[in-house]
C-alpha positions in Angstrom: -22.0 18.4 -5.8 -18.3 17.7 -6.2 -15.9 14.7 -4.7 -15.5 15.7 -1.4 -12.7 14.3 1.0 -11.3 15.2 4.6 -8.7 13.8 6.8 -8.1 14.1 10.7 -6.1 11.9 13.5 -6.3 12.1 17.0 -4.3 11.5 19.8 -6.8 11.4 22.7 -6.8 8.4 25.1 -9.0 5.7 25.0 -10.3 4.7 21.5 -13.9 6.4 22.3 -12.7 9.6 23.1 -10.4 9.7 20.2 -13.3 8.4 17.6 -15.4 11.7 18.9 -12.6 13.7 18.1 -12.0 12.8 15.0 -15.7 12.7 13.8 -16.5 16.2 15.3 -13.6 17.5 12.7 -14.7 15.4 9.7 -18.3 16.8 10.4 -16.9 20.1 10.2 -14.4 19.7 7.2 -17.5 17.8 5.3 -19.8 21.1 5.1 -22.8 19.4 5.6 -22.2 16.7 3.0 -23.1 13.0 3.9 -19.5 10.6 4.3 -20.1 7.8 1.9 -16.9 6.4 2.9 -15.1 6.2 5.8 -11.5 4.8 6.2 -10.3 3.9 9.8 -6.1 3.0 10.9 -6.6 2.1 14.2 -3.1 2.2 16.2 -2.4 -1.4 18.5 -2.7 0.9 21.6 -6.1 1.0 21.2 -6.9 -3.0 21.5 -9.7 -3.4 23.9 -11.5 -1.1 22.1 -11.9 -2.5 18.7 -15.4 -3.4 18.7 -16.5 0.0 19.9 -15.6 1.4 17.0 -17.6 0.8 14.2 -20.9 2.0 16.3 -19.6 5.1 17.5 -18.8 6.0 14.0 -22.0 4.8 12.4 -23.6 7.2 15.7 -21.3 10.5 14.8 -20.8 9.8 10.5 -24.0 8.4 9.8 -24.0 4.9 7.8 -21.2 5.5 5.3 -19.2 2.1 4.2 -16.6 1.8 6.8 -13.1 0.3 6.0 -9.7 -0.3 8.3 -7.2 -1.9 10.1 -5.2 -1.7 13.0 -1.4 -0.3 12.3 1.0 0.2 14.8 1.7 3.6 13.4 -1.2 5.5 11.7 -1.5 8.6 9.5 -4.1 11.1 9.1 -4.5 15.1 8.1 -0.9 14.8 7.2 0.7 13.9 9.8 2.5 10.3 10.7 2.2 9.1 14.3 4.3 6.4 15.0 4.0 3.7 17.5 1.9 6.0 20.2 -1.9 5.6 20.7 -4.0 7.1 17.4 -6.9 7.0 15.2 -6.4 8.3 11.6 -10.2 8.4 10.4 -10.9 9.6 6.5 -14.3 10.5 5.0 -15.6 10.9 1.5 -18.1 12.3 -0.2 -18.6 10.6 -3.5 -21.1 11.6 -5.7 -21.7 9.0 -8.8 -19.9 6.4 -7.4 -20.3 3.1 -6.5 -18.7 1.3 -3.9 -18.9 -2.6 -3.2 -17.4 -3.6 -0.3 -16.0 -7.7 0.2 -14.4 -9.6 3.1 -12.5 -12.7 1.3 -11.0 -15.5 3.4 -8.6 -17.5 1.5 -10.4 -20.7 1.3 -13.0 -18.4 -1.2 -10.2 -17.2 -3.5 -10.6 -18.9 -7.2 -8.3 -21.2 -8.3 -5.2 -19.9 -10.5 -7.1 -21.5 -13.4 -10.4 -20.2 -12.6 -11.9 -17.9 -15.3 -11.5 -14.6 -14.9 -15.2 -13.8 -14.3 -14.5 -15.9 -10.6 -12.3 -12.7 -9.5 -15.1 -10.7 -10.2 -17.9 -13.1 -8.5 -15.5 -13.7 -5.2 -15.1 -9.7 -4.7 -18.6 -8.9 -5.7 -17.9 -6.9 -8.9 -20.1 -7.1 -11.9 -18.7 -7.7 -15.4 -20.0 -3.8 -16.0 -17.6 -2.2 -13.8 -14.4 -3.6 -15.6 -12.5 -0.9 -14.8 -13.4 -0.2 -10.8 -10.2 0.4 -8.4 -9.7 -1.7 -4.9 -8.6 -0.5 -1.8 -7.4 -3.5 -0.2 -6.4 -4.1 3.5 -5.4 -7.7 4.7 -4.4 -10.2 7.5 -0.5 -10.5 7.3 -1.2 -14.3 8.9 -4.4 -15.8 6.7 -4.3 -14.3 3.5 -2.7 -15.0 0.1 -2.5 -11.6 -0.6 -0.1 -12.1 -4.1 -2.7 -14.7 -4.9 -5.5 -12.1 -5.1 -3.5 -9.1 -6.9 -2.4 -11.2 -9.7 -6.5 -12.8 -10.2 -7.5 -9.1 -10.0 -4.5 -7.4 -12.4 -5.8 -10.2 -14.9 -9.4 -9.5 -14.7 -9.6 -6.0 -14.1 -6.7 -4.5 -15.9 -8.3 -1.2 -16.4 -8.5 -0.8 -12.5 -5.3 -0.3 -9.7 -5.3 -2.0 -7.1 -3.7 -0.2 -3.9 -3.8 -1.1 0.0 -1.5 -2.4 2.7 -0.9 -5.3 5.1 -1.9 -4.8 8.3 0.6 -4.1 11.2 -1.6 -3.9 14.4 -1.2 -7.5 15.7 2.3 -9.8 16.5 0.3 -13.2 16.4 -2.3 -14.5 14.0 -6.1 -13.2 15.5 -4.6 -10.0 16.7 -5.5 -7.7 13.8 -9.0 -6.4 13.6 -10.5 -5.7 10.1 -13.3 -3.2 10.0 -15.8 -3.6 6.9 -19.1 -1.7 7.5 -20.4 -2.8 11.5 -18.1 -6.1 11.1 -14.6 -6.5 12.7 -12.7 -9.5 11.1 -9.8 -11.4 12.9 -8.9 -12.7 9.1 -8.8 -12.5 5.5 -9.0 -9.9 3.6 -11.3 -6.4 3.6 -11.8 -4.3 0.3 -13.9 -1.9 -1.7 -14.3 -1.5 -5.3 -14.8 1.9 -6.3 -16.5 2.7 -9.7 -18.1 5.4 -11.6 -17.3 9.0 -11.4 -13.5 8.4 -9.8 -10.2 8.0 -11.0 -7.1 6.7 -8.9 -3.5 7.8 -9.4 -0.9 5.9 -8.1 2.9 6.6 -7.1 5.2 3.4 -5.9 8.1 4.9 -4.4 10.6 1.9 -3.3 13.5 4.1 -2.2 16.1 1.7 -3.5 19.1 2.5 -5.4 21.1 -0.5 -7.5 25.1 -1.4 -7.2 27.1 -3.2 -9.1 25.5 -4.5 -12.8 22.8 -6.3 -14.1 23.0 -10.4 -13.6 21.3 -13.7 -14.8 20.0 -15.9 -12.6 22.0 -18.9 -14.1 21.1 -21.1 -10.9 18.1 -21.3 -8.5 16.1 -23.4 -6.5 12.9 -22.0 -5.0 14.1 -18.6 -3.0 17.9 -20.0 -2.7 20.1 -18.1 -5.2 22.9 -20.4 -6.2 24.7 -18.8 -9.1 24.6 -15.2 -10.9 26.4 -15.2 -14.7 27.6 -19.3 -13.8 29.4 -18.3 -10.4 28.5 -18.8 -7.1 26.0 -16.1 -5.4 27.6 -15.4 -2.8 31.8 -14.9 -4.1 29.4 -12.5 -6.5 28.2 -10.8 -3.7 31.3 -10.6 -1.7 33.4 -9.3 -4.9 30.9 -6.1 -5.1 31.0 -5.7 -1.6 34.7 -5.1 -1.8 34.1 -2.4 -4.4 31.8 -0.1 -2.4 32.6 2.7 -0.6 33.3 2.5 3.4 29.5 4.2 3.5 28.2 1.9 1.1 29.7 -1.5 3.0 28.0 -0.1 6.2 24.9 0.2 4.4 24.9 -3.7 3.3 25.2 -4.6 7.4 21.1 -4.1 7.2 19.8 -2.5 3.8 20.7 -4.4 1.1 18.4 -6.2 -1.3 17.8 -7.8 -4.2 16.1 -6.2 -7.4 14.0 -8.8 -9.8 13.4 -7.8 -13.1 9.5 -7.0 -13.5 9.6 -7.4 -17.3 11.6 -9.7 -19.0 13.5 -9.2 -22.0 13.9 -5.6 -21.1 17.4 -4.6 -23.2 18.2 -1.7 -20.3 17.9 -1.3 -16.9 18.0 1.7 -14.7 16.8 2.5 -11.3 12.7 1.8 -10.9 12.8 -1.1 -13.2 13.4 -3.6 -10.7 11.6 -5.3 -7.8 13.0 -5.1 -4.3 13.0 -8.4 -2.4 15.2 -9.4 0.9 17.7 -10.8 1.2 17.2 -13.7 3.9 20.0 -15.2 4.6 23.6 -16.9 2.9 25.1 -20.2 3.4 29.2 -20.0 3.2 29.6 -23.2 2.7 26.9 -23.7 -0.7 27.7 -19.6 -1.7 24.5 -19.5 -1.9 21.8 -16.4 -0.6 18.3 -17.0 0.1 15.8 -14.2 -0.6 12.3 -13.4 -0.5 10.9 -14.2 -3.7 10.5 -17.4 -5.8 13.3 -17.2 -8.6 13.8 -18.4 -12.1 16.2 -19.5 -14.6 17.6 -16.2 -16.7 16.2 -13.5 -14.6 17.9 -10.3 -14.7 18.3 -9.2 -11.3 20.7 -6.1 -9.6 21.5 -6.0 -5.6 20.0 -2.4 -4.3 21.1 0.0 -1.1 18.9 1.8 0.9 19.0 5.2 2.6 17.2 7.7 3.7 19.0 10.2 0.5 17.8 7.9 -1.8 14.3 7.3 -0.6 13.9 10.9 -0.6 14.9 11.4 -3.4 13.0 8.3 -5.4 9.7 10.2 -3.8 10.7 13.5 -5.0 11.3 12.0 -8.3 8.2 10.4 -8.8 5.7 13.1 -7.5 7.9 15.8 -9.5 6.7 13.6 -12.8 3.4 13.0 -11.6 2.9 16.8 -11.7 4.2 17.1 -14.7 1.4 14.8 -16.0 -1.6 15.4 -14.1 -3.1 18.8 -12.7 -2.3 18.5 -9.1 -5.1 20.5 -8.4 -7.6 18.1 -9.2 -6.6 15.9 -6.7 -9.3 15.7 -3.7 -7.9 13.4 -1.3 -5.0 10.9 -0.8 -3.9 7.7 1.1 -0.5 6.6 1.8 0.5 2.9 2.8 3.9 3.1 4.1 6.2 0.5 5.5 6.9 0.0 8.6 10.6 0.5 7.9 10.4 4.2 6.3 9.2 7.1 8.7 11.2 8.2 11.3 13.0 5.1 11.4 14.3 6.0 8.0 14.8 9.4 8.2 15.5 10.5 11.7 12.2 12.9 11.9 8.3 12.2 11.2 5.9 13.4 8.4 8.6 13.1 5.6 6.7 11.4 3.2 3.5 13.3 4.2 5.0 16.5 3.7 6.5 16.0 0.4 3.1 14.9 -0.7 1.6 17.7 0.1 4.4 19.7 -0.6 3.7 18.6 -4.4 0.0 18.3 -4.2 -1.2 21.0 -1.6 -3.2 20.6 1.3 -4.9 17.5 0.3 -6.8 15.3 2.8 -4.4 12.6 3.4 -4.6 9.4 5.6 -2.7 5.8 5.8 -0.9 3.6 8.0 2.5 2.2 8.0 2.0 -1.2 6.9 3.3 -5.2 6.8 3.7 -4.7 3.8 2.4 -2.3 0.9 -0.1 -3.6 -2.4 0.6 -1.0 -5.4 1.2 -1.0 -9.3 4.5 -0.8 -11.2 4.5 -0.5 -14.6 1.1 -1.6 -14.7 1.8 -4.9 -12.9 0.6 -5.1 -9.2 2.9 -6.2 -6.4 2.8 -7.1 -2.9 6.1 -5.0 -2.1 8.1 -4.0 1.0 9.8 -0.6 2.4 7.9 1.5 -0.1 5.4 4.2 -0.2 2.4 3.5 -2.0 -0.2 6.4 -2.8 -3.3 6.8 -4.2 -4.4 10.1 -5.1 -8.3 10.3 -6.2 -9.6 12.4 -8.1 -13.3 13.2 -10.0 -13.7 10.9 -13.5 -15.0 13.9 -15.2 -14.3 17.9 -14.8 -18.1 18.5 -15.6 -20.6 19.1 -12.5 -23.5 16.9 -11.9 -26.5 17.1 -9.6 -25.4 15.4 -6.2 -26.6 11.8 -6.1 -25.5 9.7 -3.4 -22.6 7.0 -3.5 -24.3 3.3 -4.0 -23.0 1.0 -1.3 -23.3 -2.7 -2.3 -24.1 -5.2 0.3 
């Protein structure tokens, strides 16, 4: 029996009625074939009804691994709904593969130092599946999230590792993580998958660059002192000048800074950069304060953002990925957005959701628009911010095998 996966949301009040929903169409897009895995975006609305979740699924799915979070806008059969009460629920069928689920607090991740085999041992993941994937979901207030990526990207470079902060809660204890019958105020929730699956990836972070390349000739920390020996800021003020009257306007509340992700690189074009905030300036030092720990002789390149340019990044990137892959092997997506993109972005709903499917077909898709979004980028993973990360899964092998069921790991 082949991959199978299907993807619904519902809008009904209360989180009950909503979980019966859902499951009644899964059931019915399924055919008959057991959900081995089941991924839940619960929106906040939903909040006194956390707990009832996991058994009502378990009740109308049967006892596939469940994994979630709460978002404040969810995704699910295509379709974005943003900051109004939802459930986005997606099941799989997965023949041949194994899954092993983990909840990680970060007093259990390994030391920097650690040997690699410690990634491996803290997320339950034998030294035989050296090339398994991770979905991972995470507590924006009690987890080290960069931490874990860069421990996994070094011990698992075979595998991506894809997933998204979540957005359901304001204060630390609010989110709910779901992993099987267990809801977790904390940490982190993941599953590796391994076997008969492959994962795809597309990073789209919408961002295009102004002015020219610069070193970093000056840092401390986050606080950007000089760019090519002058002061950050008269730097900054100099290109500003330059724009256009659209492109000022633009810098009131989407402009950013773009870190090289490979150094030495003797070229730079759009893509090759990582987007960071900008947090703040200080007239009086010239200097700007962004998100990210900087270093001595980085190339970096301030970005814009628009809705134009995100859409186009996106069509960009799923244009090449069909030009790589057959996009009808593809049996089911997910899509960690930020909170930023969407209709805040664009002015409508569903954009990136429709130019997914738009490229892919009528694939299953679910997601959630996130704190922030975990995703590769030239093989390096980041923890990033107003992107679209995908995953797109599809079966290891084109040859059919006798239906065995997914092996769940406790």
């Amino acid at each position: 029996m082949a991959m199978r996966w299907c993807s619904t949301v519902s809008e009904q009040d209360g989180l009950e009625a909503a979980a019966r929903e859902a499951c009644a169409t899964l059931r019915r897009d399924l055919g008959g074939a057991r959900a081995d895995l089941v991924i839940a975006f619960v929106s906040e609305h939903h909040r006194t009804g956390y707990r009832d979740l996991a058994p009502i699924l378990e009740a109308e799915l049967g006892s596939g691994l469940l994994l979630g979070c709460t978002a404040r806008s969810v995704i699910g059969g295509g379709r974005e709904i943003e900051e109004s009460p939802a459930l986005s629920l997606t099941a799989a069928a997965l023949p041949g593969v194994e899954l092993t689920p983990f909840h990680l607090d970060v007093e259990q991740l390994p030391e920097p130092d650690a040997p690699l085999e410690a990634w491996g041992r803290a997320c339950g993941v034998g030294d035989g599946n050296g090339d398994a994937h991770f979905l991972l979901l995470a507590d924006p207030f009690s987890f080290d999230v960069e931490r874990l990526i860069r421990g996994l990207d070094a011990a698992f470079p075979a595998g991506k590792k894809l997933g998204g902060v979540a957005s359901g809660g304001r204060t630390p204890g609010d989110n709910a993580l779901y992993l099987r019958e267990r809801v977790h105020r904390a940490g982190l929730v993941g599953v590796a998958l391994s076997g008969e699956i492959e994962l795809d990836t597309i990073v789209a972070q919408g961002c295009r660059p102004i002015g020219l390349p610069m070193f970093v000739t000056r840092c401390r920390d986050n606080v950007l002192q000089e760019l090519d020996g002058r002061p950050a800021l008269e730097v900054l003020q100099e290109l500003y000048e330059s724009l256009s009257p659209p492109d000022q306007e633009l810098c009131g509340g989407s402009l950013f800074l773009g870190i090289e992700m490979k150094e030495a690189q003797g070229e730079y074009q759009q893509g090759d950069f990582l987007i960071r905030n900008l947090l703040g300036s200080d007239a009086d030092s010239g200097t700007l304060t962004v998100g990210a720990v900087l270093r001595g002789l980085q190339v970096v390149q301030f970005h814009l953002r628009d809705a134009r340019t995100s859409a186009e990044d996106l069509e960009r990137r799923l244009s090449h990925y069909g030009s790589e892959r057959d996009t009808a092997a593809a049996r089911g997506a997910v899509l960690f957005s930020c909170l930023g993109r969407g209709a805040h972005l664009y002015g409508r709903p569903n954009h990136d959701s429709e130019v997914l499917r738009r490229h892919l077909g009528d694939v299953a898709l679910g997601g959630f628009f996130c704190n922030g979004e975990i995703g590769p980028v030239q093989g390096t993973t980041f923890l990033h911010g107003y992107t679209s990360a995908f995953g797109i899964f599809r079966e290891r092998t084109a040859v059919t095998r006798r239906r065995t069921p997914a092996r769940s790991r406790a």
